[in-house]
C-alpha positions in Angstrom: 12.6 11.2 13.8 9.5 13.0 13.5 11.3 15.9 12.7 11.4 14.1 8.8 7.5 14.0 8.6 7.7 17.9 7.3 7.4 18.3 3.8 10.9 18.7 1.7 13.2 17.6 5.1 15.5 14.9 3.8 16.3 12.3 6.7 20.1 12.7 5.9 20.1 16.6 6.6 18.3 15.6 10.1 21.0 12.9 10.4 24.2 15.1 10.1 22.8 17.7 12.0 22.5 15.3 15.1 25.0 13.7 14.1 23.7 9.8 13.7 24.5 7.4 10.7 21.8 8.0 7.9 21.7 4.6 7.8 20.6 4.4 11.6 18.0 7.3 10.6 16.3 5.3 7.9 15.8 2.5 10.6 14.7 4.4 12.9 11.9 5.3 10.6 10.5 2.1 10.3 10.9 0.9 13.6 8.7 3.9 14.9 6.5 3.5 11.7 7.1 6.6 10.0 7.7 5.0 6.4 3.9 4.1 6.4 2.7 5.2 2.7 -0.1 7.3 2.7 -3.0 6.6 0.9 -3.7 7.8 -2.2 -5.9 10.5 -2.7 -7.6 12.5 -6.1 -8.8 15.7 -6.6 -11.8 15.8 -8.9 -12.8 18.7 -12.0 -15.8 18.3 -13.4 -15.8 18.6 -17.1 -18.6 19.8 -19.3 -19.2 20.0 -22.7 -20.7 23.5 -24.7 -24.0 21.8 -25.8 -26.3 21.2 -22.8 -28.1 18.3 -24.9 -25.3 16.2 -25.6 -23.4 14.2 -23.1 -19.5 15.3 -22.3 -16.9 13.4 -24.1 -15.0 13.2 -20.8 -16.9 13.2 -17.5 -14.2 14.0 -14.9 -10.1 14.7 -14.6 -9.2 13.3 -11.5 -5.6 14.7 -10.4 -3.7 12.3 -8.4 -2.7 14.8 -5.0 1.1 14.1 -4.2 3.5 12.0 -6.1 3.3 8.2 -7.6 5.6 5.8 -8.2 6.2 6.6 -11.8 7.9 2.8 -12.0 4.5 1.6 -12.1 3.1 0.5 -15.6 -0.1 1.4 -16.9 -1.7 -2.0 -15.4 -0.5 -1.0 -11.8 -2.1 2.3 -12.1 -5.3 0.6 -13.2 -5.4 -1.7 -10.6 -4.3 1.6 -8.3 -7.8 3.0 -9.6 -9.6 0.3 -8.9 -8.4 -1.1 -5.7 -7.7 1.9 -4.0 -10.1 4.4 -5.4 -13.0 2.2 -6.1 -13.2 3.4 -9.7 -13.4 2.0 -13.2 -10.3 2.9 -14.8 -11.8 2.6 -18.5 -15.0 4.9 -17.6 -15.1 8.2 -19.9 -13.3 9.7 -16.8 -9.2 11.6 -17.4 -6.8 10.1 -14.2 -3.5 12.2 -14.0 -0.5 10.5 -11.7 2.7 13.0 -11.4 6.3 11.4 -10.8 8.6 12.7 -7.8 9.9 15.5 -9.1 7.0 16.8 -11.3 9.2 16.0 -14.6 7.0 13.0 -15.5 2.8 12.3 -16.0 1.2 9.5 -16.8 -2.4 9.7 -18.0 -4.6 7.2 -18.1 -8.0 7.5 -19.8 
């Protein structure tokens, strides 16, 4: 089962090709503890403005790393922010959260 830790293995194509239920995969998976969600993590940009006198209308883009659960309202990802990030969610500062398959963002600013 470790064998579906690598990035873009589906657990049904390691299934068939030992030829074990899928279903018997996925539970395999959580009784070892591979389904553990990993904790999220941001990549920051700095942002600044042309003028060195004025302060920058946007301090920071932070850029979620990985995919989010795009179910997740704009509440959950504020309380994602601040719970898991320590950060203030309504600060001057650009979060960017990415769906699955890279078709959807959410921004929250």
């Amino acid at each position: 089962m470790q064998e579906t830790e690598k990035p873009g293995v589906r657990v049904a194509q390691i299934c068939r090709r030992h030829a074990i239920a899928t279903s018997m995969g996925f539970r395999w998976r959580v009784e070892f503890g591979l389904t553990a969600r990993k904790a999220l993590q941001l990549a920051t940009v700095e942002l600044a403005d042309g003028a060195a006198n004025e302060p920058p209308a946007l301090a920071a883009l932070h850029l979620a790393l990985g995919h989010t659960d795009t179910r997740k309202g704009l509440d959950g990802l504020a309380t994602l922010i601040q719970e898991h990030l320590k950060k203030d969610p309504l600060s001057s500062h650009l979060f960017v959260f990415r769906g699955k398959n890279a078709s959807l963002l959410k921004i929250l600013f």
